[in-house]
C-alpha positions in Angstrom: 62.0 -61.1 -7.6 65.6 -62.3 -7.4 67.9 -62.1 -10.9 70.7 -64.1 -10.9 73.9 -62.0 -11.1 77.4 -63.2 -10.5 79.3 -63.7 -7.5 78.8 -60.9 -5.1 81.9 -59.7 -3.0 80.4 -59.6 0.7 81.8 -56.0 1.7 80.7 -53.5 4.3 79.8 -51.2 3.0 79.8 -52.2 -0.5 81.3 -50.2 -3.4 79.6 -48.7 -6.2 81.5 -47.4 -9.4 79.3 -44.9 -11.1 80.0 -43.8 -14.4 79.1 -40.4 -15.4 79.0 -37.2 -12.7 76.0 -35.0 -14.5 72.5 -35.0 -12.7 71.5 -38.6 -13.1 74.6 -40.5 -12.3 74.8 -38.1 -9.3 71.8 -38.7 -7.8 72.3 -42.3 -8.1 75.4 -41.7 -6.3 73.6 -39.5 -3.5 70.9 -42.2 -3.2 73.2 -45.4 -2.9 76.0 -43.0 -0.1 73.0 -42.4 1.8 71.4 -46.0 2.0 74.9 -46.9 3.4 77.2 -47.4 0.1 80.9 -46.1 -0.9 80.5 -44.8 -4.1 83.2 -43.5 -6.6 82.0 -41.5 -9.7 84.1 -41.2 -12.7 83.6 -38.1 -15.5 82.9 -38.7 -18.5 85.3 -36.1 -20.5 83.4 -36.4 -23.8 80.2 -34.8 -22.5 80.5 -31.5 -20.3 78.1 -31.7 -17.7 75.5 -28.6 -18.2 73.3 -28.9 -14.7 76.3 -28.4 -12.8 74.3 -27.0 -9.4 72.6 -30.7 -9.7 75.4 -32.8 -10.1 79.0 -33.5 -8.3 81.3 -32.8 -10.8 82.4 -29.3 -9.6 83.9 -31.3 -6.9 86.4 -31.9 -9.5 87.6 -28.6 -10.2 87.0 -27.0 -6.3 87.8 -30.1 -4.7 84.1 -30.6 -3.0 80.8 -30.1 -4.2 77.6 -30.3 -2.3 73.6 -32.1 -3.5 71.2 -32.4 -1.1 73.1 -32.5 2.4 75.6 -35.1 0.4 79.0 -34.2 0.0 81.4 -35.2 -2.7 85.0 -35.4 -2.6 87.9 -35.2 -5.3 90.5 -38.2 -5.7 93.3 -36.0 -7.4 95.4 -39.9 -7.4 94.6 -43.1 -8.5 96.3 -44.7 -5.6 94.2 -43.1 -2.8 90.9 -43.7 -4.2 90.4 -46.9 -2.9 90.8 -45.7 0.9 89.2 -42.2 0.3 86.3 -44.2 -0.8 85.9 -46.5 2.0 86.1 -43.9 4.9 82.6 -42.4 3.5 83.7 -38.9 3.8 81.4 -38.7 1.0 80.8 -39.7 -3.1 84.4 -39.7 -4.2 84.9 -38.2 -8.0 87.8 -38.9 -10.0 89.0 -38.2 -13.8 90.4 -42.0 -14.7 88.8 -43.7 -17.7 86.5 -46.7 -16.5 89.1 -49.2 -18.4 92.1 -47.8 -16.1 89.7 -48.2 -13.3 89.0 -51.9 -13.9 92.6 -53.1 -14.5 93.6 -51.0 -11.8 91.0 -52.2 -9.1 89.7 -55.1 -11.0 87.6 -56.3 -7.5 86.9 -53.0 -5.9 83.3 -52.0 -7.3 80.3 -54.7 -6.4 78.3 -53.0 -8.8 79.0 -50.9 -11.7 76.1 -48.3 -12.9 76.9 -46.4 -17.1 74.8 -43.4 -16.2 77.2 -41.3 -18.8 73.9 -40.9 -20.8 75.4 -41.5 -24.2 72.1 -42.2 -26.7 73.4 -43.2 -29.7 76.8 -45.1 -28.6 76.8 -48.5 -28.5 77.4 -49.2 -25.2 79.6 -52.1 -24.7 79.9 -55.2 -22.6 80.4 -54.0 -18.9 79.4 -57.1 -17.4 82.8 -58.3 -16.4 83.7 -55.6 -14.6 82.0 -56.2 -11.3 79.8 -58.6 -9.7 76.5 -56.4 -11.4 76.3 -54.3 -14.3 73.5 -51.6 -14.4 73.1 -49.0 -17.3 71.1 -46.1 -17.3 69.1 -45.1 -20.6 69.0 -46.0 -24.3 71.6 -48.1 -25.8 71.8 -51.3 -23.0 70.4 -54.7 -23.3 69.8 -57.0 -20.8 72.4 -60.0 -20.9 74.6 -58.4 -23.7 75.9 -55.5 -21.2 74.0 -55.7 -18.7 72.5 -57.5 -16.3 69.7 -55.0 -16.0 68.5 -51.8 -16.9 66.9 -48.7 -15.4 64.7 -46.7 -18.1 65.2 -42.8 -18.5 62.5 -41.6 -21.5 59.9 -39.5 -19.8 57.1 -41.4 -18.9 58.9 -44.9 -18.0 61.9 -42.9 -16.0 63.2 -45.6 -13.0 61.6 -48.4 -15.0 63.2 -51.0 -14.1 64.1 -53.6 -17.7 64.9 -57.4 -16.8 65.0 -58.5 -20.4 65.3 -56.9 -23.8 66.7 -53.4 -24.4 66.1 -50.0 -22.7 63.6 -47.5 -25.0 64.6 -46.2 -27.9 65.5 -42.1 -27.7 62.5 -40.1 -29.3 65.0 -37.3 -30.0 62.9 -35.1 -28.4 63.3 -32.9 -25.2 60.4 -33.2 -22.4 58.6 -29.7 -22.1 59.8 -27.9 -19.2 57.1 -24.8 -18.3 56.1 -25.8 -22.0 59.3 -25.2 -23.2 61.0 -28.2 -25.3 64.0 -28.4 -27.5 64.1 -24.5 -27.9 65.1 -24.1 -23.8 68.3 -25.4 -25.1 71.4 -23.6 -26.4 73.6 -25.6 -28.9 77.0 -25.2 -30.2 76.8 -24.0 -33.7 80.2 -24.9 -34.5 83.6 -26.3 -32.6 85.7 -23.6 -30.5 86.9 -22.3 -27.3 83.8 -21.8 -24.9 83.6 -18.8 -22.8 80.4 -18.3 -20.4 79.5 -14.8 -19.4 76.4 -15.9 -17.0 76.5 -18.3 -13.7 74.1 -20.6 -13.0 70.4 -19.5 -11.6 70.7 -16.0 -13.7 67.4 -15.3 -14.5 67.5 -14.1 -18.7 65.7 -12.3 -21.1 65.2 -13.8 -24.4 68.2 -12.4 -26.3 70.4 -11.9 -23.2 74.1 -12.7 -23.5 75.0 -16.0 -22.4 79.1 -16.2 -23.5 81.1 -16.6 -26.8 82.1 -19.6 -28.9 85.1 -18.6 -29.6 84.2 -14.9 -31.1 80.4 -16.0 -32.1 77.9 -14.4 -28.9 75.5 -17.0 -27.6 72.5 -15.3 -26.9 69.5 -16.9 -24.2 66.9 -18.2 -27.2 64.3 -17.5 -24.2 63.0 -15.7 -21.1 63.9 -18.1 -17.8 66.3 -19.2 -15.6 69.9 -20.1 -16.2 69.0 -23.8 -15.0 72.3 -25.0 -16.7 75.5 -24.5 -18.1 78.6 -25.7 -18.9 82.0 -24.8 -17.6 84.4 -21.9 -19.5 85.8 -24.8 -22.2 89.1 -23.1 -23.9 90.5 -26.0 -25.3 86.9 -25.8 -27.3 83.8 -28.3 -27.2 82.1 -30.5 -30.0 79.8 -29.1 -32.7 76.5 -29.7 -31.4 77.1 -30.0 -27.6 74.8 -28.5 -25.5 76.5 -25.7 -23.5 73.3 -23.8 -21.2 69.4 -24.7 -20.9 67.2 -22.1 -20.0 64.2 -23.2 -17.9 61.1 -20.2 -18.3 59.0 -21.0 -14.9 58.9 -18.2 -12.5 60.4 -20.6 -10.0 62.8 -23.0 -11.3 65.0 -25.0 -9.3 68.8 -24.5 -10.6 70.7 -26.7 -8.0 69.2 -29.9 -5.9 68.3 -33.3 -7.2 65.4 -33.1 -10.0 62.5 -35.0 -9.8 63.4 -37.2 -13.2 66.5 -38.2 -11.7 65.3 -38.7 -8.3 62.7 -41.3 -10.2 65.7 -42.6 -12.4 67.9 -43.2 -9.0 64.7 -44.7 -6.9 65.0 -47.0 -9.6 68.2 -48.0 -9.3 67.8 -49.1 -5.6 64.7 -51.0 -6.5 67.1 -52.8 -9.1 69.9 -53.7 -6.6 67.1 -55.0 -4.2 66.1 -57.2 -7.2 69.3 -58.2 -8.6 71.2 -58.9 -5.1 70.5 -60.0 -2.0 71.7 -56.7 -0.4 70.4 -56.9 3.3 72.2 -59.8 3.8 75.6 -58.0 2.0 75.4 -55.5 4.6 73.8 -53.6 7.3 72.6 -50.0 5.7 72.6 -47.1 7.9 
């Protein structure tokens, strides 16, 4: 199956622009660096990223960060991004809003991929902004932003969608060692964030997690510390999600998870459909 996207800039290796640097945009960004790509990933600074030990964005604050043999590297200015990217010293991260990206490199990415997992925004019309658009999860549809979708809801994850609109969210949380939305600890209020746990602490229900602002956060059950989100003291959002808890004896806290591993198999079977990729370049 071919779908027709736009022009395609013949690059080697191409570049893709990755929106988002939690979990799931970072294993799309693993997956594509490994099948031969330059990939830059750009934060989203609305949404803290909670599964930190699965994603690239500490890179960010320590200047590298590690998934899975992969290696990602911090572009602290806009002007080296660009060469940074292309010597594949790994999955570049940078804080530049994707706007400031595009009319600053406005032929850079061949492919753009929204993986900032926003559910309820209305995602808008990323098509011009490289040769294909790909988004990631509720809120796309085919030919209105995107030229093609990948789908995220449990069950259908990597599912690739030609036409129409991804799934609706169900607003609920996939059980986890039959665990669902209670794993989760939620900011009851806005404030200054301040963790008292690192990641991969195994808790008891009722453990001390950290402090929003002087209200204690306390682990809602027994598990391990699978996320959390960095010490915020310029304060984060009512309702953002700030640690999960996962309650099997052996849970993985750092690696690429098998949803996103799914979600970013699905991706490459998307670019394989959408372009004519071996012909764009010779993967390694």
């Amino acid at each position: 199956m071919l779908i027709q996207a736009r022009p395609f800039h013949d690059t080697s290796p191409p570049v893709a622009l990755v929106l988002g640097t939690g979990d799931i945009a970072s294993a799309i960004g693993r997956r594509l660096f490994t099948e031969g790509w330059c990939v830059v990933q750009l934060r989203d600074s609305a949404v803290p990223v909670l599964r930190r030990g699965m994603a690239f964005d500490d890179a960010l604050e320590c200047g590298v960060a590690e998934l899975d043999g992969v290696w990602a590297v911090r572009s602290s200015a806009p002007e080296s991004l660009p060469a940074l990217a292309c010597t594949r010293e790994g999955v570049v991260v940078a804080n530049l809003d994707v706007a400031v990206f595009a009319a600053t490199y406005p032929s850079l990415a061949n492919v753009l991929i929204d993986a900032r997992m926003r559910k309820y925004a209305t995602a808008p019309d990323l098509r011009p902004l490289a040769a294909c658009a790909i988004g990631i999860g509720p809120g796309f549809t085919v030919d209105e932003n995107v030229d093609v979708a990948i789908e995220t809801l449990p069950g259908k994850e990597g599912g690739l969608v030609t036409h129409g609109q991804t799934a609706i969210p169900t607003g609920r949380a996939a059980p986890l060692g039959g665990a669902g939305e209670e794993r989760f600890v939620y900011a009851p209020g806005a404030g200054p964030f301040l963790p008292r746990v690192t990641l991969g602490t195994w808790m008891e229900a009722g453990d001390l997690i950290g402090f929003l602002g002087e209200f204690p956060l306390l682990a809602p059950i027994a598990g391990r510390l699978r996320g959390i989100v960095r010490e915020a003291p310029g304060g984060v959002a009512r309702g953002s999600k700030l640690a999960e808890i996962d309650p099997r004896a052996n849970a993985p806290w750092n690696g690429v998870p098998p949803r996103a591993r799914r979600i970013a198999d699905g991706v490459w079977t998307a670019l394989d459909a959408v372009l004519p990729v071996s012909a764009s370049f010779t993967r390694v």
